[in-house]
C-alpha positions as CSV (number, residue, x, y, z in Angstrom):
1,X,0.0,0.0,0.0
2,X,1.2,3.4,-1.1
3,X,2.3,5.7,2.0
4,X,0.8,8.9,0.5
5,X,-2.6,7.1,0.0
6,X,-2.7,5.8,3.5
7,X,-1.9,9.4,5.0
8,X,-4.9,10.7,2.9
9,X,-6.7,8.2,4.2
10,X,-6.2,8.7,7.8
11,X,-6.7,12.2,6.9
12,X,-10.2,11.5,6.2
13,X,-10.8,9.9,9.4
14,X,-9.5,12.3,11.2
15,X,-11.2,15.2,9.8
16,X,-14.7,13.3,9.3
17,X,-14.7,14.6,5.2
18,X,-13.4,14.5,2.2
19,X,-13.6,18.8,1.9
20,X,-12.2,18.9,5.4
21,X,-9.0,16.7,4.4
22,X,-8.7,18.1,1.4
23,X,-8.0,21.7,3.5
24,X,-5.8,20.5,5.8
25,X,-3.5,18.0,3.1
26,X,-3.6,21.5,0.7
27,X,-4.8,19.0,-2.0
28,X,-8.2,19.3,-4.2
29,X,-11.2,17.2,-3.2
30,X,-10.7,15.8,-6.6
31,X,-7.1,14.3,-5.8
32,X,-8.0,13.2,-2.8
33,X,-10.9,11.0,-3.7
34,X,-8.9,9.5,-7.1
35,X,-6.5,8.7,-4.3
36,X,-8.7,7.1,-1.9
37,X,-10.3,5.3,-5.0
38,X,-7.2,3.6,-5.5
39,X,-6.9,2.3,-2.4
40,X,-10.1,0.9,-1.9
41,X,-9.3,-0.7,-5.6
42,X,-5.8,-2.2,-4.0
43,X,-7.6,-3.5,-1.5
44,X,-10.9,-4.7,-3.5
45,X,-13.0,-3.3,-0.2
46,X,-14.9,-0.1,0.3
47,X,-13.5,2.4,2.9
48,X,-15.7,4.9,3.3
49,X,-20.0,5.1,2.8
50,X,-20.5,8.5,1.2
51,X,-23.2,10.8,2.7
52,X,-25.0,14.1,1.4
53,X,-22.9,17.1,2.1
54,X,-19.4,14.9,1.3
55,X,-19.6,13.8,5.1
56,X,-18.2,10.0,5.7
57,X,-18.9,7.0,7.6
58,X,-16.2,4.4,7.9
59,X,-17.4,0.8,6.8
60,X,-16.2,-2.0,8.3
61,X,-13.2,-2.2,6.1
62,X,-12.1,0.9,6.7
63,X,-12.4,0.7,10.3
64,X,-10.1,-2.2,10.2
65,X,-7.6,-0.7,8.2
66,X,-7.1,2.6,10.9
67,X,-4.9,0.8,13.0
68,X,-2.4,-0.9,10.6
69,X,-2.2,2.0,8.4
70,X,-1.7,4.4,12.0
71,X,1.3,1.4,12.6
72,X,2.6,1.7,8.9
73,X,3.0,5.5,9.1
74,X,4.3,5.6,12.1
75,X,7.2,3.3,11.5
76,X,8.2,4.8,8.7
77,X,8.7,8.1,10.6
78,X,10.5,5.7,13.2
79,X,12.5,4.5,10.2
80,X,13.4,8.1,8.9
81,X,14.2,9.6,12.5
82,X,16.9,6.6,13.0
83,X,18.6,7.3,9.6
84,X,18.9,10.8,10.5
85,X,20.0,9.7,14.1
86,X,23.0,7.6,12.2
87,X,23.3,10.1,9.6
88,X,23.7,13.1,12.0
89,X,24.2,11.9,15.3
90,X,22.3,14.6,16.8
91,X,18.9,15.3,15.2
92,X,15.4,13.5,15.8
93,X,12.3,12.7,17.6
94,X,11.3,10.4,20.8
95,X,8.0,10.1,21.9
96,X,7.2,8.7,25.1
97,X,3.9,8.1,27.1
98,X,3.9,8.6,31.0
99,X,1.4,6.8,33.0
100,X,0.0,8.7,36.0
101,X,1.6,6.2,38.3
102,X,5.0,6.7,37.4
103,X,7.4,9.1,39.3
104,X,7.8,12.3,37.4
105,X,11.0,12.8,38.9
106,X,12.6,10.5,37.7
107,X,11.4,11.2,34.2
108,X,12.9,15.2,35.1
109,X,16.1,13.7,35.8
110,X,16.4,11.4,32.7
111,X,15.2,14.2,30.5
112,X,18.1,16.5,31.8
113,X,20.7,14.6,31.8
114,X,19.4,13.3,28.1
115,X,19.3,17.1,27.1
116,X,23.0,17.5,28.3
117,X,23.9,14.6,26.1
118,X,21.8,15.2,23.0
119,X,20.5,18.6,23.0
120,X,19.7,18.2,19.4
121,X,16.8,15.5,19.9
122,X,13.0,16.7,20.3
123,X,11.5,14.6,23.1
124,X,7.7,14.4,23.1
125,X,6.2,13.7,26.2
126,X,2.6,12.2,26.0
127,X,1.0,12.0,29.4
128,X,-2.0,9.2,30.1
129,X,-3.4,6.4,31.8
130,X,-2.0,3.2,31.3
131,X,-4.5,1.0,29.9
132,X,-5.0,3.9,27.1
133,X,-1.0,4.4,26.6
134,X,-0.7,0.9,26.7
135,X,-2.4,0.8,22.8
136,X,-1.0,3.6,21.7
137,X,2.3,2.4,21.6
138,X,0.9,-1.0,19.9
139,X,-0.2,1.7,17.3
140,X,3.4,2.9,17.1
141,X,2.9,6.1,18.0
142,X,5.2,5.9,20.9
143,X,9.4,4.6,21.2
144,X,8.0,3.4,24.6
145,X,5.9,4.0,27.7
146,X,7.2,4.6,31.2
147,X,3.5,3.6,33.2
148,X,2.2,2.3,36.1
149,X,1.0,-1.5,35.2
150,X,-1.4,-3.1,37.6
151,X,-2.7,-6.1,36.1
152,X,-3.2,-6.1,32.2
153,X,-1.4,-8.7,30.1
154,X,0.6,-7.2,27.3
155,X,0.4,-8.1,23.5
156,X,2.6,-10.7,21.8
157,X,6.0,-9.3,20.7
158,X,5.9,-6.4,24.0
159,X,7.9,-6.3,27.0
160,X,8.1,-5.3,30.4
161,X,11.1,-4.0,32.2
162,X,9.8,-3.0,36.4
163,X,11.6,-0.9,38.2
164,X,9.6,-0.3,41.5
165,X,6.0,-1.0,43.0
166,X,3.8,1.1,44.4
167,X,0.9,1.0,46.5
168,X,-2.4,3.5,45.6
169,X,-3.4,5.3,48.8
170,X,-6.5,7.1,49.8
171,X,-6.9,10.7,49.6
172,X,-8.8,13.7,50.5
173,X,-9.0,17.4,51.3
174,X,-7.6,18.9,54.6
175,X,-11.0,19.5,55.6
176,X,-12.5,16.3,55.5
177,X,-14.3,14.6,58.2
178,X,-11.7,11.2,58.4
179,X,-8.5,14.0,57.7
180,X,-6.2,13.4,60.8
181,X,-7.6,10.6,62.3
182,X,-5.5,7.5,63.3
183,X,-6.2,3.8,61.8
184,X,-9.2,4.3,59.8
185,X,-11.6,1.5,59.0
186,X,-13.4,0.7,55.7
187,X,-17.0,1.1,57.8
188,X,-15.8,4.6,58.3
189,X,-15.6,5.3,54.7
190,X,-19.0,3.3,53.6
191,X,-20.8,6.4,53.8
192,X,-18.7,9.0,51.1
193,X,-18.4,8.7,47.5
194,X,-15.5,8.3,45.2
195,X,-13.6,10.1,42.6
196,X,-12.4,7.5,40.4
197,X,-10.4,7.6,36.3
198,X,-13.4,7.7,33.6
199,X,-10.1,5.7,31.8
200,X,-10.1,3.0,33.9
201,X,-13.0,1.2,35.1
202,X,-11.3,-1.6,36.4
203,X,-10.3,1.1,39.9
204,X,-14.5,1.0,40.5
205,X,-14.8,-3.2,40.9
206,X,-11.6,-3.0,42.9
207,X,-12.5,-0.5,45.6
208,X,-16.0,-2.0,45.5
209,X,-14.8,-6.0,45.7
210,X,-12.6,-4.7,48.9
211,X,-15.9,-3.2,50.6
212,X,-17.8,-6.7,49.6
213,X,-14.7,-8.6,50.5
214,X,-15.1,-7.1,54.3
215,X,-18.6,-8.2,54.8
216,X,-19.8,-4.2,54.0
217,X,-21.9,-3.0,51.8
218,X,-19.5,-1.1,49.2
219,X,-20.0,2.3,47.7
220,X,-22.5,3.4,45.4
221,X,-21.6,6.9,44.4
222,X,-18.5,7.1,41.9
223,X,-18.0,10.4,40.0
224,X,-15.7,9.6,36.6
225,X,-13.0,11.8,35.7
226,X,-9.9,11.8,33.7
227,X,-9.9,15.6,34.2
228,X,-6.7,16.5,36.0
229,X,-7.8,20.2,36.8
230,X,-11.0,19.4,37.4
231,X,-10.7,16.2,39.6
232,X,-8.1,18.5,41.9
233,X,-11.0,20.8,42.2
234,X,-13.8,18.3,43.2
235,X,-11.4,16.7,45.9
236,X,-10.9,20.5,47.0
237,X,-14.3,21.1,47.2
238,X,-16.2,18.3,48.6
239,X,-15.7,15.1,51.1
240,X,-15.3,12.9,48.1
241,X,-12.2,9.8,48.6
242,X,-9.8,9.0,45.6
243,X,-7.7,5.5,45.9
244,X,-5.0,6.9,43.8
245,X,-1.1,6.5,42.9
246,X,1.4,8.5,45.2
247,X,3.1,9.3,42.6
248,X,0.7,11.4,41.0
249,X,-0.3,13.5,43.9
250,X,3.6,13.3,45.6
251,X,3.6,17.9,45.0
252,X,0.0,18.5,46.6
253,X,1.2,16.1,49.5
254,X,5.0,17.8,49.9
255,X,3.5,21.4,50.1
256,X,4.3,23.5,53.1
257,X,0.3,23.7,53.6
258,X,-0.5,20.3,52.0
259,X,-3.6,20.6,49.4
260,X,-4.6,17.1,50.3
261,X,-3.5,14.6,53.0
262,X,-3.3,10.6,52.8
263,X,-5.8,9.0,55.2
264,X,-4.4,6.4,57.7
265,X,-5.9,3.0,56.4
266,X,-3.9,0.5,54.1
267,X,-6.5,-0.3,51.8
268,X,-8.6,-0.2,49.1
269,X,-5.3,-0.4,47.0
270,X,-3.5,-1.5,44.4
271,X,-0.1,-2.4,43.9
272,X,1.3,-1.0,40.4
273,X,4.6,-1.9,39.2
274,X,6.3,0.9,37.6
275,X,7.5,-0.5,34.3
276,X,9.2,0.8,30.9
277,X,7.4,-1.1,28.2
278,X,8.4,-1.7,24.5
279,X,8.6,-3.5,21.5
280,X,10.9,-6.6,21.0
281,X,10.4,-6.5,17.3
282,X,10.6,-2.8,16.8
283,X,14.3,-1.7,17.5
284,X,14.2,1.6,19.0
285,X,16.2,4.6,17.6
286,X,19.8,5.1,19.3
287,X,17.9,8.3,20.9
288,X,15.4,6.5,22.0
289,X,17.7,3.7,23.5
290,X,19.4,6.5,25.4
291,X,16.6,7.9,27.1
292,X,15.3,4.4,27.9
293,X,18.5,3.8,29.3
294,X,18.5,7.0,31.1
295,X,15.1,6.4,32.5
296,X,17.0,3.1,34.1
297,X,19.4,4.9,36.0
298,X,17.5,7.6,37.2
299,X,15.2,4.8,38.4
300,X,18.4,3.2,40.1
301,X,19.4,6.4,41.7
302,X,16.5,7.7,43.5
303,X,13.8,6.1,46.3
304,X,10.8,6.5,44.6
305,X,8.7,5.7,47.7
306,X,6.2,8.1,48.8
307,X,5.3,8.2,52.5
C-alpha cells in the first residue's frame, strides 16, 4: 500500500470529510478521492460510505484498516528519525507516554541529563493512563511508555522491564471529616463517595470488591474523571475519597500547607509496578535507546517511595 494514499486516508478519518481533508492535506477534493479510489481498488474493499454534504462514515473495512495503516506510518517516521540519528548523530524525535503512576522525577532527571547529552533531539512527552497508553504504543505512536502496570497482560511481541512498585493510597481534602484521624476503618468510609479515572473502570470493581470482600456494603456513588484540573477541584471542594497512585499527587502532599493529605488506612489499594514497556520486534532509535536507558538509572538512583 502506497504511503501517500494511506496518509490521505487517515486524513479522512481524522477530519470526518473528504472537503475537510482536502483543506488541511492542501490537495483538491478531486485528488484526494482518485487517491482514496485507488486504495479501496488495491484492497478490492470499500473504505468509506459517502453521505450528502461529502460527510463519511467508515465501513467496516475501513475501520479495520485505521490501525495498521496508524502502525505503517508511524514506523516509517520511526525509520526516517533513525537514519537521521545515524546520519547526523544529533537530530530526531522520541516520543514517550507517561502513566500517571510513574514518578515524574525520575522522568525530570532522565530528561536532563538526556538534554546535556543530545540537546539536538525533540523529546515528546505524552502523558495518560495506562491501559490507554498501553495501545497507543501497539499503534506505534510511541518509542516506549514509562507507566504504572497493575494487572493487564501485554500483547505478543511487548515487554516489560519493572523498576519499582507502588501502592495506591486514599486521599482527601484537609477539611474532611476522616482527615487526621488515626487507623481508619473501611465502615468509616461506607458512607462517602469516590472520585475515580473515567479511563479505567477496572479502579471501580476494585474498591467495590474490597468493601464486599469485608462483609460491607461497598460504595455506590462514583464520579468519573480523567480531568486532572477538574478532579483536583472536586477533591478541593467536597468530602469525596480518591484510591490513587502517590506518585501522581507526591507535589500536593510535599507542600508546606498540604492541598490534600493521605488517610491512615492500608486499603482499598493497588499495587502498580512501575514499568518501561516496549517492542521486542521494533528496534528503537539510538535516541530513543538513550533515554530508555536514562530512564533506568535515574530509576536506580532515587527512592521513589512516597510516605
Amino acid at each position: 500500500m502506497d504511503y501517500r494514499e494511506l496518509e490521505r486516508f487517515l486524513a479522512v478519518v481524522d477530519h470526518g470529510s473528504l472537503v475537510a481533508a482536502a483543506r488541511h492535506l492542501g490537495v483538491t477534493q478531486q485528488t484526494l478521492s482518485s487517491s482514496l479510489a485507488r486504495l479501496e481498488a488495491e484492497l478490492d474493499a470499500r473504505l468509506f460510505d459517502r453521505k450528502p454534504g461529502g460527510i463519511t462514515a467508515m465501513t467496516r473495512y475501513g475501520e479495520a484498516l485505521v490501525r495498521h495503516a496508524r502502525s505503517q506510518i508511524a514506523g516509517a517516521r520511526r525509520a526516517k528519525q533513525e537514519l537521521l540519528s545515524i546520519k547526523e548523530g544529533s537530530v530526531g524525535t522520541v516520543t514517550i507516554g507517561l502513566g500517571e503512576s510513574f514518578d515524574g522525577d525520575i522522568i525530570l532527571d532522565a530528561l536532563l541529563r538526556f538534554r546535556e547529552a543530545k540537546p539536538g533531539i525533540r523529546v515528546n512527552l505524552v502523558e495518560g493512563y495506562s491501559e490507554t497508553l498501553q495501545h497507543r504504543l501497539y499503534d506505534g505512536e510511541f518509542d516506549f511508555i514509562a507507566a504504572g502496570v497493575s494487572a493487564f497482560e501485554l500483547a505478543e511481541g511487548y515487554t516489560r522491564d519493572v523498576l519499582y512498585a507502588l501502592n495506591d493510597i486514599v486521599v482527601a481534602r484537609p477539611e474532611h471529616p476522616l482527615a487526621g484521624r488515626k487507623k481508619l476503618s473501611l465502615k468509616q468510609l461506607q458512607e462517602y463517595s469516590w472520585l475515580v479515572p473515567y479511563s479505567r473502570p477496572a479502579d471501580v470493581d476494585h474498591i467495590v470488591e474490597t468493601f464486599v470482600a469485608a462483609g460491607l456494603e461497598p460504595p455506590r456513588n462514583f464520579v468519573g474523571s480523567d480531568a486532572y484540573r477538574v478532579g483536583m477541584q472536586l477533591l478541593l471542594s467536597s468530602d469525596l475519597l480518591i484510591m490513587v497512585s502517590p506518585a501522581l499527587i507526591s507535589f500536593e502532599l510535599s507542600r508546606s500547607s498540604p492541598v490534600l493529605c493521605k488517610l491512615d488506612i492500608a486499603e482499598p489499594t493497588i499495587r502498580r509496578n512501575a514499568s518501561l514497556l516496549y517492542s521486542m520486534e521494533r528496534p528503537l532509535t539510538p535516541a530513543a535507546e538513550l533515554l530508555l536507558s536514562e530512564v533506568r538509572q535515574a530509576a536506580a538512583r532515587r527512592d521513589p517511595a512516597v510516605a
